[in-house]
C-alpha positions in Angstrom: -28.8 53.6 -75.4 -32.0 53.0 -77.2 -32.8 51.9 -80.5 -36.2 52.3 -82.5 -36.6 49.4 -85.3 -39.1 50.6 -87.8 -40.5 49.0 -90.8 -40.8 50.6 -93.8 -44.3 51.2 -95.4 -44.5 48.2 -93.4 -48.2 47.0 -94.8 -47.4 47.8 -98.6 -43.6 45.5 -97.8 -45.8 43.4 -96.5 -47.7 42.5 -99.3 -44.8 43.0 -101.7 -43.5 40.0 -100.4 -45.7 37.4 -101.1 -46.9 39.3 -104.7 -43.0 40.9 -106.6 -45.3 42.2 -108.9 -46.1 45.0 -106.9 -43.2 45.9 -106.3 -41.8 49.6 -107.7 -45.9 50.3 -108.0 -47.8 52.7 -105.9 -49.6 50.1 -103.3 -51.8 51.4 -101.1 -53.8 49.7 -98.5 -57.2 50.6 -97.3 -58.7 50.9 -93.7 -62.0 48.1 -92.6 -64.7 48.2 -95.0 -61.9 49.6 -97.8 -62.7 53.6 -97.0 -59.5 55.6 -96.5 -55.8 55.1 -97.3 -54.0 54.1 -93.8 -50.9 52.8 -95.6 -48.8 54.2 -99.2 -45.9 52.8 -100.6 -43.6 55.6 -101.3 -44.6 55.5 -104.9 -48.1 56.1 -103.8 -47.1 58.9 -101.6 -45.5 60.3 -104.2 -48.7 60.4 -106.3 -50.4 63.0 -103.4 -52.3 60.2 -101.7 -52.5 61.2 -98.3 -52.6 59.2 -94.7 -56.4 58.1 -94.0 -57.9 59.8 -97.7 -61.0 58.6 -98.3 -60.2 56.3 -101.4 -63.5 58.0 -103.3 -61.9 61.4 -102.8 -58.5 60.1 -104.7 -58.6 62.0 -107.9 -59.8 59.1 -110.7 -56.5 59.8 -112.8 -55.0 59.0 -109.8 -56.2 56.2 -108.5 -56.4 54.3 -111.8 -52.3 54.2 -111.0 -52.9 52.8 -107.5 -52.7 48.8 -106.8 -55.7 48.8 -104.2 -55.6 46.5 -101.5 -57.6 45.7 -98.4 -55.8 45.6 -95.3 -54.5 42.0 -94.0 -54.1 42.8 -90.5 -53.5 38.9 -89.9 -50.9 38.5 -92.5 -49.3 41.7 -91.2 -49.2 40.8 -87.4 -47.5 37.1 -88.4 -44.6 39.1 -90.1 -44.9 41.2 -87.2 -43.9 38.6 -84.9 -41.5 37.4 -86.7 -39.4 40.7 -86.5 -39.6 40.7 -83.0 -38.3 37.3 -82.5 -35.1 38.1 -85.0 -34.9 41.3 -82.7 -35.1 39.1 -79.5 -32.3 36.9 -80.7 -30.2 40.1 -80.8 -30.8 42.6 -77.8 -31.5 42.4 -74.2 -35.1 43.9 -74.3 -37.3 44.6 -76.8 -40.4 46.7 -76.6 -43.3 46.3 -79.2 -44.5 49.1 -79.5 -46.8 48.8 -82.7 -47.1 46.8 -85.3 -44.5 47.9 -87.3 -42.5 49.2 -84.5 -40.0 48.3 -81.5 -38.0 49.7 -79.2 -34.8 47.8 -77.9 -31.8 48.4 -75.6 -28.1 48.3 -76.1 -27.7 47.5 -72.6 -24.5 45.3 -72.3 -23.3 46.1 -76.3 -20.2 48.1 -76.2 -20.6 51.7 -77.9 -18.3 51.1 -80.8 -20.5 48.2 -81.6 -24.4 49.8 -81.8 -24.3 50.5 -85.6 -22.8 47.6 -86.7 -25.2 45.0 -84.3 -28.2 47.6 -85.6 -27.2 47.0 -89.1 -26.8 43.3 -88.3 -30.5 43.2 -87.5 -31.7 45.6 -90.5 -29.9 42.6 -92.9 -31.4 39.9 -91.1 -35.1 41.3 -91.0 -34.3 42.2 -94.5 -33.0 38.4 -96.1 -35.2 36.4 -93.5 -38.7 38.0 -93.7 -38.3 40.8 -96.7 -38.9 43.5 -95.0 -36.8 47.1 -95.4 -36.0 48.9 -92.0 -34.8 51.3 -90.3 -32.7 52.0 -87.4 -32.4 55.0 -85.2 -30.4 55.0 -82.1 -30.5 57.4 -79.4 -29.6 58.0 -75.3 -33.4 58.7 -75.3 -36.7 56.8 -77.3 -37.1 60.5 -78.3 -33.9 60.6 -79.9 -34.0 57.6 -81.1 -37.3 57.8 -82.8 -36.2 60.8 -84.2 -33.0 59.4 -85.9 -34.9 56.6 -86.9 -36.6 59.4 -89.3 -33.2 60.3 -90.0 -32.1 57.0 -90.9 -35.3 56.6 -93.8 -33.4 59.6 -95.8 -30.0 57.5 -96.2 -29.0 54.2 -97.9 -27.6 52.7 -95.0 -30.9 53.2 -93.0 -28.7 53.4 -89.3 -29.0 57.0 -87.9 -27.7 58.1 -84.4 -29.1 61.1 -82.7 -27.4 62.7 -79.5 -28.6 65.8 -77.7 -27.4 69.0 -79.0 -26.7 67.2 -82.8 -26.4 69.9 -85.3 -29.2 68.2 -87.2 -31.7 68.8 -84.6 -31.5 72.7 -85.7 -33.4 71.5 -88.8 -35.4 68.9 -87.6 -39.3 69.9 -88.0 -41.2 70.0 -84.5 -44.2 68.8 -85.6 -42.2 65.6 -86.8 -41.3 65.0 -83.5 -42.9 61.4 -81.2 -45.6 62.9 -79.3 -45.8 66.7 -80.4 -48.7 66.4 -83.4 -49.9 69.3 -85.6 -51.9 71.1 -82.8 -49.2 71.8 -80.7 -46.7 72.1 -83.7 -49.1 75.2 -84.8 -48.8 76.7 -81.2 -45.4 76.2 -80.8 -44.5 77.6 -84.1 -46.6 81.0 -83.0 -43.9 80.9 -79.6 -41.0 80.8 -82.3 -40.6 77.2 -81.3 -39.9 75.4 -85.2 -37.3 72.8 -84.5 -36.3 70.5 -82.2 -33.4 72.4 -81.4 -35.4 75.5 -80.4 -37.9 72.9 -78.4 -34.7 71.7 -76.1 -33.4 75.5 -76.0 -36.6 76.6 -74.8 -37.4 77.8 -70.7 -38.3 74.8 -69.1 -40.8 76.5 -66.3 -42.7 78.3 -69.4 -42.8 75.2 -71.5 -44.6 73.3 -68.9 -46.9 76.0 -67.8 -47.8 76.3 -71.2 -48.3 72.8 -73.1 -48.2 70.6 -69.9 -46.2 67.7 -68.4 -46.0 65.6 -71.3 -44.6 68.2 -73.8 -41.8 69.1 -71.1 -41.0 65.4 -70.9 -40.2 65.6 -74.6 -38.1 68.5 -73.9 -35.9 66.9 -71.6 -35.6 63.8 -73.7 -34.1 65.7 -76.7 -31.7 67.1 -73.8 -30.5 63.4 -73.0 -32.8 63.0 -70.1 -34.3 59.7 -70.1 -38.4 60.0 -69.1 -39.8 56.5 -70.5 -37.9 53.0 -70.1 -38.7 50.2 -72.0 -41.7 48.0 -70.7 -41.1 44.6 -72.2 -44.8 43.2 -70.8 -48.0 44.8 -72.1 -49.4 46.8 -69.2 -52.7 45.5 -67.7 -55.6 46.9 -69.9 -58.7 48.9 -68.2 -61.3 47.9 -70.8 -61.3 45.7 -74.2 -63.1 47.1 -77.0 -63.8 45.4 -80.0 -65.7 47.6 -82.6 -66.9 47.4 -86.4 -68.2 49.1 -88.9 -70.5 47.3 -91.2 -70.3 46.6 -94.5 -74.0 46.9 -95.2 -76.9 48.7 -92.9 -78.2 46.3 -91.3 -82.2 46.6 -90.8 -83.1 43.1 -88.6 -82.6 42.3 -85.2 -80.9 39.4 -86.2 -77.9 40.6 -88.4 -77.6 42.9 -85.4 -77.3 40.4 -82.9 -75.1 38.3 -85.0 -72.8 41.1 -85.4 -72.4 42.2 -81.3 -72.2 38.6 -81.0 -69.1 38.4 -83.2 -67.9 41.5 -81.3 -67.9 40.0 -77.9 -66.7 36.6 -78.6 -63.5 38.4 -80.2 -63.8 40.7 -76.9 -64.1 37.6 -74.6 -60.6 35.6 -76.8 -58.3 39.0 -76.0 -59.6 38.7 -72.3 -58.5 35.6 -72.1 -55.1 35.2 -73.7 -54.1 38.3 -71.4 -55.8 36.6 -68.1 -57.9 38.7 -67.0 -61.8 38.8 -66.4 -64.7 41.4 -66.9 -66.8 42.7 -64.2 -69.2 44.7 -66.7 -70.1 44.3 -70.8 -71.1 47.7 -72.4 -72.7 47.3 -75.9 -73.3 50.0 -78.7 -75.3 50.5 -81.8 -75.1 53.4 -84.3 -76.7 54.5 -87.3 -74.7 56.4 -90.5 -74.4 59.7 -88.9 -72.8 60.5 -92.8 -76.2 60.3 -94.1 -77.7 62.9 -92.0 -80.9 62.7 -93.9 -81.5 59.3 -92.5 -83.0 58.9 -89.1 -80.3 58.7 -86.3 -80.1 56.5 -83.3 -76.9 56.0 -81.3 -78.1 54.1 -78.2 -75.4 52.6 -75.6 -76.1 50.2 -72.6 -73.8 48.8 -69.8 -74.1 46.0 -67.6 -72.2 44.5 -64.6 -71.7 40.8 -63.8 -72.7 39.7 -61.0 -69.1 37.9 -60.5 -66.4 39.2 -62.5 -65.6 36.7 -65.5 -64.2 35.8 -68.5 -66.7 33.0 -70.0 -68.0 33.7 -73.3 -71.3 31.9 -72.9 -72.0 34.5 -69.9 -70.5 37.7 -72.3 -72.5 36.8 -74.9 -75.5 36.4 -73.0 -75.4 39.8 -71.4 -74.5 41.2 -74.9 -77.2 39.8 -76.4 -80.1 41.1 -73.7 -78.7 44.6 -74.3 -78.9 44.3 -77.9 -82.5 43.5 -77.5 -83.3 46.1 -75.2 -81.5 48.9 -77.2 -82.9 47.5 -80.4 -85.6 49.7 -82.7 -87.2 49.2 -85.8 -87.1 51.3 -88.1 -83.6 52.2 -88.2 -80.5 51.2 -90.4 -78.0 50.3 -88.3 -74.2 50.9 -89.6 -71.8 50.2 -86.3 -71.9 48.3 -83.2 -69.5 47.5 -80.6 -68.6 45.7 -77.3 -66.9 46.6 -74.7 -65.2 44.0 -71.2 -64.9 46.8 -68.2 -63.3 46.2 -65.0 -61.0 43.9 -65.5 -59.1 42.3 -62.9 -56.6 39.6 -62.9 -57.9 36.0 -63.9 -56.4 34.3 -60.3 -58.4 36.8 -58.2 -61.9 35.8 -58.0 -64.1 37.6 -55.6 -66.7 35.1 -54.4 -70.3 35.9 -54.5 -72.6 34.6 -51.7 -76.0 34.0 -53.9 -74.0 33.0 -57.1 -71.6 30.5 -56.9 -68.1 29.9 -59.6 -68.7 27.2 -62.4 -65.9 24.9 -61.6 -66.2 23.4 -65.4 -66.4 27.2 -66.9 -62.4 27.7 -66.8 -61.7 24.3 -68.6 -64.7 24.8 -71.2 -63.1 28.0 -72.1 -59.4 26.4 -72.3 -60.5 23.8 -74.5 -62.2 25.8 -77.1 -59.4 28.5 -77.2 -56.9 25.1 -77.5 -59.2 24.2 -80.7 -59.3 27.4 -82.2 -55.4 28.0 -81.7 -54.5 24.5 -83.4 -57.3 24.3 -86.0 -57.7 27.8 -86.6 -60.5 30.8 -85.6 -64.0 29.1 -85.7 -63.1 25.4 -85.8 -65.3 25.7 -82.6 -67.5 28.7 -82.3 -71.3 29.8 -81.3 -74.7 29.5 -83.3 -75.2 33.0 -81.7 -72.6 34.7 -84.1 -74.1 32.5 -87.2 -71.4 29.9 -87.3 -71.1 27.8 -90.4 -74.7 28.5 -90.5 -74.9 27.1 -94.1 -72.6 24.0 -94.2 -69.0 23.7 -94.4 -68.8 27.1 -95.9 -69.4 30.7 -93.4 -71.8 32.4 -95.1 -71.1 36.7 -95.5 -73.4 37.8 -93.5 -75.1 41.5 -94.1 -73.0 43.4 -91.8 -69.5 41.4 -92.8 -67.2 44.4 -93.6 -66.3 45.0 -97.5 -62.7 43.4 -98.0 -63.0 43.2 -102.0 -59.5 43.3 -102.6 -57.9 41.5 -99.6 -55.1 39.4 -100.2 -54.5 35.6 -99.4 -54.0 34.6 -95.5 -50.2 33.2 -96.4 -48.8 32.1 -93.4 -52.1 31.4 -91.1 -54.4 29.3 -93.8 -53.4 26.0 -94.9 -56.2 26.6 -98.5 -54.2 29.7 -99.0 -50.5 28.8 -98.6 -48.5 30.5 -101.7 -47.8 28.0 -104.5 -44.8 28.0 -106.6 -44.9 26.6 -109.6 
């Protein structure tokens, strides 16, 4: 048996935690550079404020109710990763599969004992981090991610879902993992308007249809398992690391600074997952929402001559395509790196005019080392405009707008909470 743990409204509980005065207020919590709602407390939902509404299209009577917050993402993966380690204490596997989201197994847990071990962990997330979840449980991740929706409508937030389960006659399709409102709107014109009548349906037509990954749904909500749990993070095909700015930037240099950001960041996730890049690809874009404005969405790619993951070499290649991609003229509103071809860190594949730094691997491990114990930045690069005025970091022009971010709780020692 599955189980899908889910927090609820997790980034609004999140914040609730460290500030009780938002509690029972309608919290909602804006996207980078504060632009559209991407998570509501149920209060705010309640108000009409939809997923990913621009904020400026909120009606003003309305959002002179809402508590307005930037998003945290830092303060929201910590209590992330503290779930998952109360989740690991309790199950056999556990699969992250989001942020606010994990699968685990019952796998060696006697039947007559799943609801009481999922409640078990629902209280302990609950008293040890303050978070609310939910539990659904289910032969299937299907099923369980459906009773999981199940289990948000009761008190005692632990739902089981079995094939065949009356309830699945009034279950929505279009609330179902992986079906969305395109398919829900074609379905419904084949008579298709639960996930009953989805399960019911003819297999060979449903697949001929909609595809392979529709039919695996199918035979998920028959009890059919399709996807196991996959405790370690697949091997990634590219790393992107992308930005909106907070400002247009005009000058070459804010430019640079910013793709230079970009690719450190790029060259950190390439690293704690050990792999290297065998190409950087590197975009600029202008506001394409002022289309008055002249536009200029140029995009470059480069490979390496041996793969790697050093960030002096990234940053060097990102910065020469920068250059070359660079006009005046233009105000520039996004930019964005990207590692391609990765391979494995331990598999090097020599190069007979270029040899391997042998101090490269230790620079790198040292820094990250730094950076881990003393925080992001204690060591960084003059290309990305570190410190560049003192002991303080300077906002630079294309920094994204974060006006009503909250305090980093549990990663900055300034900004631990104080009780007084």
């Amino acid at each position: 048996m599955f189980g899908l743990v889910d927090g609820n409204n997790f980034y609004a509980s999140v914040e609730r935690i460290f500030n009780p005065a938002l509690r029972s207020q309608p919290v909602c919590i804006l996207s980078n550079n504060d632009g559209c709602a991407i998570a509501r407390s149920q209060e705010c939902k309640d108000l009409g404020v939809k997923m990913g509404q621009p904020i400026h299209e909120v009606p003003p009577h309305i959002r002179r109710q809402l508590k307005v917050l930037s998003a945290n993402f830092g303060l929201y993966g910590d209590i992330s990763g503290r779930i998952v380690s109360i989740l690991r204490d309790l199950f056999p596997q556990v699969e992250v599969y989001s942020i606010d989201e994990s699968f685990i197994s019952f796998d060696g847990i006697p039947a007559s004992d799943h609801k009481r071990v999922a409640s078990e962990a629902r209280a302990r997330i609950l008293q040890w981090t303050g978070i609310p979840c939910c539990v659904g449980i289910g032969p299937t991740k299907t099923l369980a991610k459906l009773g999981n929706k199940l289990a948000k409508k009761t008190s005692h937030g632990v739902m089981t879902a079995l094939p065949g389960d009356p309830v699945l006659t009034s279950f929505p399709v279009e609330d179902l993992w992986g079906v969305g409102r395109k398919w829900a709107s074609r379905l419904g014109a084949d008579g298709i308007l639960t996930a009953a009548d989805l399960a019911a349906s003819d297999s060979d037509t449903l697949r001929s249809r909609y595809g392979v990954v529709l039919a695996r749904t199918q035979r998920e909500l028959q009890g059919v398992v399709c996807a196991d749990l996959q405790e370690v993070e697949l091997d990634r095909q590219q790393i992107v690391v992308s930005r909106s700015f907070g400002k247009e930037a005009i000058e070459l240099e804010d430019v640079q600074q910013a793709v230079a950001t970009f690719a450190i960041r790029a060259a950190e996730k390439l690293r704690a997952r050990s792999l290297q890049a065998g190409g950087v690809w590197v975009w600029v874009n202008t506001n394409p929402f002022k289309p008055d404005a002249k536009q200029y969405h140029p995009s470059k790619a480069f490979n390496l001559v041996a793969p790697s993951s050093d960030t002096r070499e990234i940053l060097m290649v990102a910065q020469g395509l920068v250059r070359a991609m660079y006009r005046t003229g233009y105000r520039y509103k996004k930019a964005g790196v990207g590692l391609l071809d990765l391979t494995p860190g331990d598999k090097v594949q020599g190069d007979l005019f270029a040899g391997v730094d042998p101090r490269s691997a230790k620079m790198m491990e040292v820094m990250d080392a730094a950076n881990r114990k003393f925080g992001r930045n204690a060591i960084g690069f003059g290309a990305a405009a570190w410190r560049p005025k003192g002991k303080t970091l300077a906002k630079p022009v294309w920094a994204m707008n974060q006006k009503a971010l909250s305090p980093a709780y549990t990663t900055r020692w300034d900004q631990l909470l104080r009780v007084r």
